[in-house]
N, C-alpha and C positions, 0 to 999 in steps of 0.2 A: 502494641496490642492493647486493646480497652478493659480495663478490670473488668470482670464479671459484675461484678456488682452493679458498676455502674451501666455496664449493657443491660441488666434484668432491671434496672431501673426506667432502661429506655421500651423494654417488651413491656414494662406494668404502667407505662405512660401511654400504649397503642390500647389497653385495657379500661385505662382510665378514660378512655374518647369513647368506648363503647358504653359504659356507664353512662357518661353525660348526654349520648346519645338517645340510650330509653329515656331518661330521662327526662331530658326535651321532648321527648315522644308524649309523655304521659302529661307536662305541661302544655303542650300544644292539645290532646284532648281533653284536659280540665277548661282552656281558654273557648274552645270551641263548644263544648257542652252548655259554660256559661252567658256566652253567646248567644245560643239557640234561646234561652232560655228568658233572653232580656235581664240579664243580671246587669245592672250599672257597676262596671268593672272601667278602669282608666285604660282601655285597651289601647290606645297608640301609645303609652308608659311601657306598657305591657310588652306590647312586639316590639319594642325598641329594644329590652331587655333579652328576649327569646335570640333576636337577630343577634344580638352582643354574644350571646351563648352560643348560638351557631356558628360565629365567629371564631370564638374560642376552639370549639373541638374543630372545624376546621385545620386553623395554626396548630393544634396538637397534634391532629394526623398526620399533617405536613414532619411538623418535628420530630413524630417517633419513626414515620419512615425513609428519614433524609438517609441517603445512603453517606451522607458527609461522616469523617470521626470527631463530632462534636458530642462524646457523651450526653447523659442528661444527670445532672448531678442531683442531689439529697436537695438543697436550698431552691435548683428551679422546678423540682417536684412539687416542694411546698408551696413558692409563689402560685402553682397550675390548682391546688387544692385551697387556699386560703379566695383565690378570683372564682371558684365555683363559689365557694360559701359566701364570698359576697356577693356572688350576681342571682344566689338565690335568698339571700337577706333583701336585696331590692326587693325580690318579684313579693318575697311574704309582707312586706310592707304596701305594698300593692292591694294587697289580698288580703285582708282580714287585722294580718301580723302571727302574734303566738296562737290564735284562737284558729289559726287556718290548721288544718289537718295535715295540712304538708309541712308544716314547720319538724318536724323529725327527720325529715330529709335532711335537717345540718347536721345528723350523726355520722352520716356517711364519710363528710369529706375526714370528718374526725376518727372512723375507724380503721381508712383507706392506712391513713399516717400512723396510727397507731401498728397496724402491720408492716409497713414497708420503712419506716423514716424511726432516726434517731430519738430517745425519749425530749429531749429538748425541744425537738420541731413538732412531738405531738401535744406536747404543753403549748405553743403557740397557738396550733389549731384551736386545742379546747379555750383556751379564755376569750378565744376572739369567738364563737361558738358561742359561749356561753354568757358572753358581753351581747353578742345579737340577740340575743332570745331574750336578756331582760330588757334590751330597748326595745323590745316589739312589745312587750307588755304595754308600754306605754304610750308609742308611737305609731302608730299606723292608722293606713285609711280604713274606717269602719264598714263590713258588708251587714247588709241587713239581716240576711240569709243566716249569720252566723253570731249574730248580736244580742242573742239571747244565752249567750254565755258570759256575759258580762254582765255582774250585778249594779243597781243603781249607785252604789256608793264606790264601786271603783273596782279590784280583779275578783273575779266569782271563786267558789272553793275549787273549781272545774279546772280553771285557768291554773290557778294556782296548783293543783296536783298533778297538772300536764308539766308544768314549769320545773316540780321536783322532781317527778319520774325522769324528765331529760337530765337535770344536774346529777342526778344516779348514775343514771346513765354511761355520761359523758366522762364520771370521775371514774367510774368502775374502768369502763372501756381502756379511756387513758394509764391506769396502773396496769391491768392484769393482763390488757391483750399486750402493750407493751411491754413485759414481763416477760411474757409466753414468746412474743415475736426473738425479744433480743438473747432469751435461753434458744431457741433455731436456730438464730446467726451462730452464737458462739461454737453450740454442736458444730453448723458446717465448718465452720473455723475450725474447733477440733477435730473433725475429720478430715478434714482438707490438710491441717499439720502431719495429721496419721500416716496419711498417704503420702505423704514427702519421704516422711519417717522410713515408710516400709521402701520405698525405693532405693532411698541413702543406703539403705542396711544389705539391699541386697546388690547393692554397688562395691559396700565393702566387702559383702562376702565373694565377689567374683575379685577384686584386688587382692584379698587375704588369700584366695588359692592360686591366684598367679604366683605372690607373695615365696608361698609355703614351696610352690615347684621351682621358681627359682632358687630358693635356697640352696634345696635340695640338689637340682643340677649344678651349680655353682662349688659347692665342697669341692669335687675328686677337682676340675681344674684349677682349682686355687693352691689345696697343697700341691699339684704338679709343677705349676710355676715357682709357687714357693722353694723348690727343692732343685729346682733347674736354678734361680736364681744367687741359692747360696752356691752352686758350685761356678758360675759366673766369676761372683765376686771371693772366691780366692784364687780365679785364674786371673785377676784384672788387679793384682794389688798394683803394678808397676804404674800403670796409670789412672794417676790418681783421680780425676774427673770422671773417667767412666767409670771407675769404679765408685764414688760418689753417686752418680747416678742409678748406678745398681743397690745401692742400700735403699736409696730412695725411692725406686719400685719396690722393694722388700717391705718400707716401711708402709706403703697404701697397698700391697696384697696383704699382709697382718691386719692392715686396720678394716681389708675388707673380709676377712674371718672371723675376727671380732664383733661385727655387725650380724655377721650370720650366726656365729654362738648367741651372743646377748639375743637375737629372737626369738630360736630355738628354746634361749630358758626362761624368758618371757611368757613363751606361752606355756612354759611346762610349770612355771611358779605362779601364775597367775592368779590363781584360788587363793592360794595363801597370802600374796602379797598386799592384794587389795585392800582389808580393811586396815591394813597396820597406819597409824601417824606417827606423823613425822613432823619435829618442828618446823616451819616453812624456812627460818631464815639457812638451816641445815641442810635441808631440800634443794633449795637455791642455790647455797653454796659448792654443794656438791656437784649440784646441774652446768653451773660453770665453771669448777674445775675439767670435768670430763669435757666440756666443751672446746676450753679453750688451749687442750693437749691436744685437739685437730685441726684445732683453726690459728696456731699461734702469732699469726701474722696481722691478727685482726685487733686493735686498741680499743677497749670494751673499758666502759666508768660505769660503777653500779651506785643506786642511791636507793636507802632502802630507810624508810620512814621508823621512826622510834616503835610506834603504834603497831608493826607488824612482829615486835617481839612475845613470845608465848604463842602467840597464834599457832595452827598445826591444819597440816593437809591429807589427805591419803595419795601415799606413797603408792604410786602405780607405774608398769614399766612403760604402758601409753601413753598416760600424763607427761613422763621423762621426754615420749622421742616426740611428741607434739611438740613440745616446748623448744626443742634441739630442731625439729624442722624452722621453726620460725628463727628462732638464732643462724642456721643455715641460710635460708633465704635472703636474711638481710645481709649475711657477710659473702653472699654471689653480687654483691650490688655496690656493697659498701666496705671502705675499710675501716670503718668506725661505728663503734654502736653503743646508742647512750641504755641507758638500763633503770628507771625508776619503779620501785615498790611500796604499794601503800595498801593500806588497809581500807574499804569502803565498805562498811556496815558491815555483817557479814562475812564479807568477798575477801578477797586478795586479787590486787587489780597491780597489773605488771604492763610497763609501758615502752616497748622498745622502737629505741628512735635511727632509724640509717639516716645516712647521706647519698643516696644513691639518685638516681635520676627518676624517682616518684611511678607511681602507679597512673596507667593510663583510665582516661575516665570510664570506657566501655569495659573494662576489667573489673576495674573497683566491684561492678555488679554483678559481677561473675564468681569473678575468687570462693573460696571456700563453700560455695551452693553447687555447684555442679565440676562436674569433669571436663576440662577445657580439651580441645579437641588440639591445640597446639598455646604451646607458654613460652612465646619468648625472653620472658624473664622468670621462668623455674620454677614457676609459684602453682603447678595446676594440681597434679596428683597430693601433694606436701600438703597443700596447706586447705583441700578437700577431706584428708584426713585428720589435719590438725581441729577442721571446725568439728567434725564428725565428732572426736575423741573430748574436745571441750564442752561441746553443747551435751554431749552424754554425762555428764557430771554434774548438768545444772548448771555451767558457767557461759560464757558468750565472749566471743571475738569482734573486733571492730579495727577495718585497717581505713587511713584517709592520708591524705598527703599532707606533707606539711607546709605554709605559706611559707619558710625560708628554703625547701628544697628538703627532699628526702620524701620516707614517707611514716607514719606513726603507724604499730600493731598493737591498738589497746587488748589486754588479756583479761577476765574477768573470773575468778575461780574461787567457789564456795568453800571455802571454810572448812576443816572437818571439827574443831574444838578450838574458842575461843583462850586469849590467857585469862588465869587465875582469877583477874583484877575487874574483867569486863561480870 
């Protein structure tokens, strides 16, 4: 699908053919009046230049209504506005130069950019603008008609306060409407974040009440099995395998009760919990003890930078299972997981490395932005709430594959108080 942007770049380019249009309009009756009139004008200069111009908005019309997906990018906006400003730098050369009345017509191509195009591509416009307009001072064919604005000794005060009024002009336009334009952009960018925002939120709020009735429906079954399965296992002591096997369900229906208490008082501690800190290397360590008493099969090496001693985070029970999802995800893949911690301004950036068979590419773009509709590799609800619960804290996720295999989930997470010494 084509960014909006650059599709509203291609509607304000069928807009920009309409301008060039009157405009040609209004030169073709300046050329025709002086005509009438016996003005000595270089008229076959002239309609060569008109034709080149009709020319032009032609191929523009063509290009902004190719049904082809060839956007129309910011840089060939600007080539389409810097070729009017020069083909109407020819015609004022033509015509008088700065003393001609149409010479303010080169604002245009400069305000056009000033609205739509990056402050950089409207600084281009303006110097090349304002480079034509002092070589028309000096350059151009003289009309009679208008020759009395030029004094004997060289540019009249006339010329000259045309000449500032534009360089006003052209520097105001360039700062403020630029200013004005790219405070719009950002607004729709902020609102445009808004509205993801409000979606995501209301994505978790239908997960958190599935969430909350699962739970719920899940207790009375679990202790039932729970309590069928100890009297199993001490009818099954004689053998010993089955009965092995029966603790072993014992011990994943406990750990799935445990999951439903720890939510349960998650959400009922939640107020309190939030702003408390907690050292990070504490945090951490705690986060992978409890980890790796569910996952003990999994070979986990942690490295954790000097730099992140003192530092402190707020201790939250979402923060925890974000974290626990992604140490999950990578131990469905892998049985090994590398673990680097380091301090980045700021941040606390946590870097977990699997070996598993790597993220497919049409995924990568998926993952943590939206709700996958099927995840063959486990990653869709987990790690939609993982991003959910990070980015609400001001932090940021980043997963990529990695060139020797596996795949990396860079972690990024603010700070709550720096040590002592920073």
């Amino acid at each position: 699908m084509t960014p909006f942007f650059l599709s509203a770049l291609k509607q304000n380019l069928t807009r920009l053919c309409w301008i060039r249009a009157i405009l040609l309009l209004v030169e073709c009756a300046a050329l025709s009046y002086a005509y009438a009139i016996d003005l000595p004008l270089p008229f076959a200069h002239i309609g060569k230049l008109l034709l080149l111009a009709l020319t032009i908005i032609l191929f523009s019309f063509w290009r902004a209504s190719s049904a082809r997906p060839w956007p129309v990018t910011e840089m060939e906006f600007l080539v389409h506005l810097l070729a009017d400003a020069a083909v109407l730098c020819f015609l004022l050369y033509l015509t008088g130069g700065a003393s001609n009345p149409l010479v303010s017509l080169l604002l245009i191509p400069l305000t056009i950019s000033a609205a739509l195009l990056p402050a950089r591509y409207t600084r281009v416009i303006t110097a090349f603008s304002l480079a034509s307009y002092s070589a028309l001072l000096y350059y151009f064919v003289p009309l009679d008609i208008i020759a009395t604005h030029h004094a004997p000794a060289g540019i009249s005060p006339h010329i000259a306060g045309m000449w500032f009024t534009f360089l006003l002009s052209a520097l105001l336009i360039t700062y403020f409407i630029t200013q004005m334009a790219q405070t719009l952009r950002q607004q729709e960018r902020h609102l445009q974040r808004n509205r993801e925002e409000i979606l995501r939120d209301e994505q978790l709020l239908a997960v958190a009440t599935l969430a909350a009735g699962a739970a719920h429906d899940l207790g009375t079954p679990l202790s039932t099995m729970r309590v069928l399965l100890t009297e199993l296992e001490s009818e099954t002591v004689a053998d010993k395998a089955l009965n092995d096997d029966i603790k072993l369900l014992g011990t994943q229906v406990e750990r799935c009760k445990a999951s439903l208490q720890s939510l349960v008082h998650a959400a009922q501690d939640q107020a309190e919990i939030e702003d408390v800190a907690v050292p990070a290397e504490k945090f951490l360590s705690q986060l992978l003890d409890s980890w790796r008493s569910l996952c003990p099969e999994v070979r986990v090496t942690v490295q954790v930078a000097d730099d992140v001693r003192g530092a402190q985070l707020k201790n939250t029970p979402s923060l925890t299972q974000a974290l626990m999802n992604l140490l999950n995800n990578a131990a469905e893949v892998s049985d090994a997981i590398d673990i680097e911690v380091s301090r980045q301004g700021s941040s606390l950036q946590i870097s977990l490395r699997d070996y598993g068979p790597g993220i497919p590419a049409e995924l990568l773009r998926q993952i943590g932005h939206s709700l996958l509709r099927q995840s063959e590799h486990g990653m869709g609800l987990g790690l939609f709430l993982t991003h959910a619960t990070i980015e609400r804290i001001g932090g940021s996720i980043r997963l990529e594959n990695h060139p020797e295999g596996g795949s990396i989930t860079q972690v990024c997470i603010p700070l709550y108080r720096l040590a002592e010494s920073d």
